[in-house]
C-alpha positions as CSV (number, residue, x, y, z in Angstrom):
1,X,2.8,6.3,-26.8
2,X,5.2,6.1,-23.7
3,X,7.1,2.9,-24.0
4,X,9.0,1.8,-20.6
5,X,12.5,1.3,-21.3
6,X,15.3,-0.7,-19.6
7,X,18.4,1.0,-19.3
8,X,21.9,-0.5,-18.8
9,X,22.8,1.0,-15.4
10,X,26.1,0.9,-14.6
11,X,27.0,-0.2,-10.7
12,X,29.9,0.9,-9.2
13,X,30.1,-2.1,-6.2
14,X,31.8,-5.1,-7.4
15,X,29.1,-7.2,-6.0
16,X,26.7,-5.9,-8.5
17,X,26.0,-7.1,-11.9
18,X,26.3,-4.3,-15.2
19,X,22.8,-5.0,-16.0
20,X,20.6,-5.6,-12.8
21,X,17.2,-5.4,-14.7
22,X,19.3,-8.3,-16.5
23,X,20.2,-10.0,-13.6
24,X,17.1,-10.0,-12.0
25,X,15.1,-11.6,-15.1
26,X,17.7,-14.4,-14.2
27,X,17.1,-15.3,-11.4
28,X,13.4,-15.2,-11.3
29,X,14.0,-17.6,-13.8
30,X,16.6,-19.7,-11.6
31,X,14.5,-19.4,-8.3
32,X,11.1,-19.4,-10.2
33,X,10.3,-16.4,-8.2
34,X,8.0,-13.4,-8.9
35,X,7.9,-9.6,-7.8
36,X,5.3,-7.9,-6.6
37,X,5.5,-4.4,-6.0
38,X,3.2,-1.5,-4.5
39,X,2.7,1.6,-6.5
40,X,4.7,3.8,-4.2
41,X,7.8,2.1,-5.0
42,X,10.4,3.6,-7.1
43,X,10.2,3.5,-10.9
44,X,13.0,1.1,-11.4
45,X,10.9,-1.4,-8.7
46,X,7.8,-0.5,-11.2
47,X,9.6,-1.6,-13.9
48,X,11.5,-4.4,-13.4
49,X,7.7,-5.9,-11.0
50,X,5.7,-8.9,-12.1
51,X,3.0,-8.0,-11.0
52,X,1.9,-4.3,-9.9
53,X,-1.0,-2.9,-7.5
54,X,-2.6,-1.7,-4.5
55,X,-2.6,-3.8,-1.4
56,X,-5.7,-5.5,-2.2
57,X,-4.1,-6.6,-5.8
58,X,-1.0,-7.9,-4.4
59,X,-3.0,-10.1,-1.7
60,X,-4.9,-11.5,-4.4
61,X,-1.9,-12.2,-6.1
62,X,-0.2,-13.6,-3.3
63,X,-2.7,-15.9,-2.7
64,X,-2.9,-17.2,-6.5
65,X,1.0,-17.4,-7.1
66,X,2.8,-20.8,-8.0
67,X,5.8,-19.3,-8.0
68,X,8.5,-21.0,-5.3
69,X,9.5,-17.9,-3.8
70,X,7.9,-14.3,-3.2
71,X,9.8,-11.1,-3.6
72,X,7.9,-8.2,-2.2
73,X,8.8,-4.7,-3.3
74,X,6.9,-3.3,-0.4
75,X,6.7,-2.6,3.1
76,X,7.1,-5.0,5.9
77,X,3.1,-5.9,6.7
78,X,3.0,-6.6,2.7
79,X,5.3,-9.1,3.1
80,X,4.1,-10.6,5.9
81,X,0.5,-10.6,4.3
82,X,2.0,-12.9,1.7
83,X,3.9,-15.2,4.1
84,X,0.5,-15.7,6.0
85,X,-1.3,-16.7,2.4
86,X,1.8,-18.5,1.5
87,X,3.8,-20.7,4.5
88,X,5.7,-22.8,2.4
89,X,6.9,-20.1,-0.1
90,X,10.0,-18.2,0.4
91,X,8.8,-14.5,1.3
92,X,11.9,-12.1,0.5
93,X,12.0,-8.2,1.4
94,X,14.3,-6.3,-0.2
95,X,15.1,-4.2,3.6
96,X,13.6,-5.5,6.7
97,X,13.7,-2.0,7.8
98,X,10.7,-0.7,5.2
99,X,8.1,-0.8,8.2
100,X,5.0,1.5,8.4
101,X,4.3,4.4,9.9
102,X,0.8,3.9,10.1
103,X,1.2,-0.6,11.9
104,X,3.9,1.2,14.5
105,X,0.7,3.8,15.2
106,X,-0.9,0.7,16.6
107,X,1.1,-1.4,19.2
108,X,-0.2,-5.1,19.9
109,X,-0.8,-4.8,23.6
110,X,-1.9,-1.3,23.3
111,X,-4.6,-2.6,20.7
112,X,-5.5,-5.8,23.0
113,X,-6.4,-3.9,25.9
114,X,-8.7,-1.1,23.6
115,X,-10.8,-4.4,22.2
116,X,-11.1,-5.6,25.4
117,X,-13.4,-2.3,26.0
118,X,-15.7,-3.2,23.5
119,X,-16.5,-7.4,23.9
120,X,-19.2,-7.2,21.5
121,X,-17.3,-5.4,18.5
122,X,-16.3,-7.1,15.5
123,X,-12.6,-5.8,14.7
124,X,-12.4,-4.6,11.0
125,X,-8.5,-3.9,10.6
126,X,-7.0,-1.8,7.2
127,X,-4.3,-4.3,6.2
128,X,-1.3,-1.5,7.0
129,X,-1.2,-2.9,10.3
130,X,1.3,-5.9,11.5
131,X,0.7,-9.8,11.9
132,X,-0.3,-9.5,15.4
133,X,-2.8,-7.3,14.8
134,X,-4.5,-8.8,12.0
135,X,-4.3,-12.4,14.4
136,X,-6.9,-9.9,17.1
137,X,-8.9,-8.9,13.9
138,X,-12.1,-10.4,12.5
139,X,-12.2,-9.3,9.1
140,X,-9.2,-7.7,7.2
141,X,-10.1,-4.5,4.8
142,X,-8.0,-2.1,2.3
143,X,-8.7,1.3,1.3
144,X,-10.3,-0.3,-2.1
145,X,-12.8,-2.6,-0.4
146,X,-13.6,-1.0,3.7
147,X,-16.6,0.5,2.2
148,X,-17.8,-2.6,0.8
149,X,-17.2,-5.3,3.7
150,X,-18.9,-2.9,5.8
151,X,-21.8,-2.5,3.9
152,X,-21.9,-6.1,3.9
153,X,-22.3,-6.6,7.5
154,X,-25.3,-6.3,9.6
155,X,-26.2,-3.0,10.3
156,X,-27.0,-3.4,14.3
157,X,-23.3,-4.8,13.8
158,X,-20.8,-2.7,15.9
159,X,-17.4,-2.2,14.6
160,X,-14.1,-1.2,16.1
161,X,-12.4,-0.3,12.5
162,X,-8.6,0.0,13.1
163,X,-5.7,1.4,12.8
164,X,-6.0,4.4,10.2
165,X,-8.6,7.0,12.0
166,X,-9.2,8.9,8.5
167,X,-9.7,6.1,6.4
168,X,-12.4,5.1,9.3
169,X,-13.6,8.5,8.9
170,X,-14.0,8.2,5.5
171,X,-15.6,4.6,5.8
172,X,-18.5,6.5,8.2
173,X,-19.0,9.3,5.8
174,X,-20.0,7.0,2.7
175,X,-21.6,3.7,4.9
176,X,-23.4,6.3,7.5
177,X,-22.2,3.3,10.2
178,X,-21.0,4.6,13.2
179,X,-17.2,3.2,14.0
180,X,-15.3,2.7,17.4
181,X,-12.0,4.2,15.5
182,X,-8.0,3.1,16.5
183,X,-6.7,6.7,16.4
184,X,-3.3,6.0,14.1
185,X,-2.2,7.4,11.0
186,X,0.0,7.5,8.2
187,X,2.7,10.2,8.2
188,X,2.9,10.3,4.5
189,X,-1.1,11.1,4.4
190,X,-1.7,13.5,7.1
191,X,1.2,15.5,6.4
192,X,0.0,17.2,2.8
193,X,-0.8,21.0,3.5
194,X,-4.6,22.4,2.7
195,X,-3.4,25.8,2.0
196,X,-0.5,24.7,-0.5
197,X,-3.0,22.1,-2.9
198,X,-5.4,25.4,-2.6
199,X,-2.6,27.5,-4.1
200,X,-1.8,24.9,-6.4
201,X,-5.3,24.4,-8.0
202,X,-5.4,28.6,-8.0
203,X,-1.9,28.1,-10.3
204,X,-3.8,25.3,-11.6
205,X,-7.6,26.0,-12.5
206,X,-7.6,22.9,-15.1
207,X,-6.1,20.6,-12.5
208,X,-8.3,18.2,-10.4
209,X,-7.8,17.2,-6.9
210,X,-7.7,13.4,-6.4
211,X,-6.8,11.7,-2.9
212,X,-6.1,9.2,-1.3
213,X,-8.6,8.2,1.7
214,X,-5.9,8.0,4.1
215,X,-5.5,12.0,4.2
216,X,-6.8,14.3,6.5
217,X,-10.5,15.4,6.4
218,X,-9.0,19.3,5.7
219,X,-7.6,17.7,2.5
220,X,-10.3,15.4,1.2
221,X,-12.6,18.3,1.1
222,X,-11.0,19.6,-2.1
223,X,-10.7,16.5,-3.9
224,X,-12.7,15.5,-6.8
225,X,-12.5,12.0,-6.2
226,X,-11.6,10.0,-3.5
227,X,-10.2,6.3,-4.0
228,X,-7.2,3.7,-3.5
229,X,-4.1,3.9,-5.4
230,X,-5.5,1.7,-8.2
231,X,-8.7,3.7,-8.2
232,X,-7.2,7.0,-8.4
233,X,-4.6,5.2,-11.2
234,X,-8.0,4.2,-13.4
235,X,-9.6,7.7,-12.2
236,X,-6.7,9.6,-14.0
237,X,-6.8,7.2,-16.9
238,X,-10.6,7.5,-17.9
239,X,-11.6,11.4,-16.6
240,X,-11.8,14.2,-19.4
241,X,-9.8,16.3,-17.5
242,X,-5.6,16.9,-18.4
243,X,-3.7,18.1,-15.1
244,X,-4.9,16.8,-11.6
245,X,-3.1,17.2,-8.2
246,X,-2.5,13.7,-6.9
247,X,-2.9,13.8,-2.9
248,X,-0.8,10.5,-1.9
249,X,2.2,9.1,-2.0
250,X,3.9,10.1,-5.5
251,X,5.4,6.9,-6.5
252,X,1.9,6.4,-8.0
253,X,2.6,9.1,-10.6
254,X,5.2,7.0,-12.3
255,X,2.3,4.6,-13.3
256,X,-0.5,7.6,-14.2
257,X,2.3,9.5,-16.6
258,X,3.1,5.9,-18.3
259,X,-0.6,5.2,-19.3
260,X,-1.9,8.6,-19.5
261,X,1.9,10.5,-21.3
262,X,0.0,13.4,-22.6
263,X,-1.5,14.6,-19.1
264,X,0.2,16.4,-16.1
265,X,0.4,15.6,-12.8
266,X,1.5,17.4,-9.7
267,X,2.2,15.9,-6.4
268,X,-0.2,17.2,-3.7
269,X,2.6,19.3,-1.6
270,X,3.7,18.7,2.2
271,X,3.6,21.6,4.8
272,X,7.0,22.4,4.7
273,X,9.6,22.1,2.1
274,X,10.6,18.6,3.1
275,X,10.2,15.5,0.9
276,X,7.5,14.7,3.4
277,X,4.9,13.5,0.9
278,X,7.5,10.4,-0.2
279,X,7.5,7.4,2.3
280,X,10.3,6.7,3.9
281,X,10.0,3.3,4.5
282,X,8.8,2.7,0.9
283,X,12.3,4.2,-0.5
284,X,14.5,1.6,1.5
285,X,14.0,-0.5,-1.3
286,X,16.5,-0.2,-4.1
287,X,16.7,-2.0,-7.7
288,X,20.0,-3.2,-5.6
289,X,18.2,-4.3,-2.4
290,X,16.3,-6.4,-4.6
291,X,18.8,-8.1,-6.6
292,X,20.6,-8.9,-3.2
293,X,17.6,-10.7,-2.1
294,X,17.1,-12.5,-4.7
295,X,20.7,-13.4,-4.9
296,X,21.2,-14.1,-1.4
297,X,18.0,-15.4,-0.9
298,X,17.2,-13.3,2.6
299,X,16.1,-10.9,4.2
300,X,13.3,-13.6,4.7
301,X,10.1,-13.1,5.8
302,X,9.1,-15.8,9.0
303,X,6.2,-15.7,11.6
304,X,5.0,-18.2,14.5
305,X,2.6,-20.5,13.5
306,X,0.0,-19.5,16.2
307,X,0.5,-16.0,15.1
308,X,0.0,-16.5,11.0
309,X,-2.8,-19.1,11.8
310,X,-4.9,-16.3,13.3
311,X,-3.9,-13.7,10.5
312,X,-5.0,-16.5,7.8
313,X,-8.6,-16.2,8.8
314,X,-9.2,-12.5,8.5
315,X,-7.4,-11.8,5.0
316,X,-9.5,-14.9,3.8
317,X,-12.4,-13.3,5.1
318,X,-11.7,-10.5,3.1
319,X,-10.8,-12.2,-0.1
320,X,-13.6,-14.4,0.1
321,X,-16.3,-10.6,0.6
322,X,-13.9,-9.2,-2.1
323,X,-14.4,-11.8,-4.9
């Protein structure tokens, strides 16, 4: 059975403890903080997380903590998710600079003035997008529950569902509802290469294709199944099947070889020979960034009050369709 293990890592800065896995324990104790970290985060992050998940888990959990403060080992509109649940909290983020690809795809003025094309649209918006845009939103959604909220609405209903066009796509394909889609994208997701994962599963006849929603049509064609990180995590866990090509960002595959040691898995490959299948912006965080946070208490997480008022209503919209 694999059993996670905590190593003493030796830091060369002087401002660094000998033990940060150490250090950190002690001052979630101190601050009575908790870490939440997304699935795409390094192992270490994994590790040393409270609590673990897909965007839909970690707003759940942010909106049940009692802890005083929040560290989020995530991106930028994670952490601003759980400053909008949580006002009086302490929100930390271990680099202010882990944005997302797929929020910058969808500008706030831009956005304002393609609503205002549709007056009588309700405004579905995947939660990778920023504050302001989930303030313009009506409900929010994640790539574990879009399906689900829209079947829930009427079906004379119509939708502008923004800011990720081929999770909309995919939304279309299994509701049969026709979406007014924000044409953004993540770079991670659209980058993976067809004709390399068909290679692969040639090399790889046992292997199954799982992915992510978030990828290109071209790419979702050869998967198997199709589901959020935590689906495709419980997908790996529970098929028959002992090798699968995993089509999304790879820090996922840290989780999938702890609970399931005795299968493979291959990260789905990007068109070039680049490390363009690992986020950027989800690998500014460090073990190091973290325990600097937490220490320093900051880089801190703030938002107007007129803007995190509006947010509120559509995440609680979603929580309350998700229970």
């Amino acid at each position: 059975m694999f059993t996670a293990t905590r190593p003493h890592l030796t830091r060369a800065h002087p401002s660094l403890p000998h033990d940060l896995f150490e250090a950190i324990d002690a001052l979630k104790r101190e601050l009575n903080a908790v870490i939440l970290a997304h699935y795409y985060q390094d192992p270490d992050i994994q590790d040393v997380a409270d609590y673990l998940g897909d965007s839909l888990g970690l707003s759940q959990q942010a909106a049940s903590t009692n802890a005083d403060v929040i560290v989020f080992a995530g991106v930028h509109f994670m952490a601003e998710t759980a400053k909008i649940l949580n006002p009086d909290k302490l929100v930390l983020l271990p680099d202010l600079n882990a944005g997302c690809s797929l929020a910058d795809s969808c500008p706030p003025d831009a956005f304002a003035q393609f609503k205002a094309n549709y007056p009588d649209h309700l405004v579905i918006s995947y939660i990778n997008c920023s504050a302001e845009i989930k303030a313009m939103s009506d409900i929010i959604c994640t790539s574990s529950n879009a399906v689900q909220i829209v079947n829930q609405l009427p079906k004379d209903q119509p939708i502008i569902f923004a800011p990720d066009r081929n999770l909309g796509r995919y939304v279309m394909e299994q509701t049969g509802r026709n979406l007014v889609l924000w044409q953004g994208s993540c770079i991670v997701h659209e980058t993976f290469s067809e004709k390399r994962i068909v290679q692969l599963k040639i090399e790889n006849l046992d292997a199954e294709v799982i992915a992510h929603p978030e990828c290109e049509p071209a790419v979702l064609r050869h998967a198997s199944y199709i589901g959020s990180t935590t689906a495709l995590l419980k997908y790996a866990r529970s098929s028959s099947s002992q090798a699968f090509i995993v089509a999304t960002e790879p820090g996922i595959i840290h989780q999938m070889q702890k609970q399931t040691p005795e299968k493979r898995f291959i990260p789905a490959p990007a068109t070039n020979n680049c490390n363009c299948n690992e986020c950027p912006f989800m690998r500014l965080n460090t073990l190091e960034k973290l325990y600097l946070a937490m220490k320093n208490r900051q880089p801190e997480i703030t938002l107007p009050d007129e803007i995190r008022i509006a947010a509120l209503r559509p995440i609680q919209q979603m929580l309350e369709m998700s229970a």
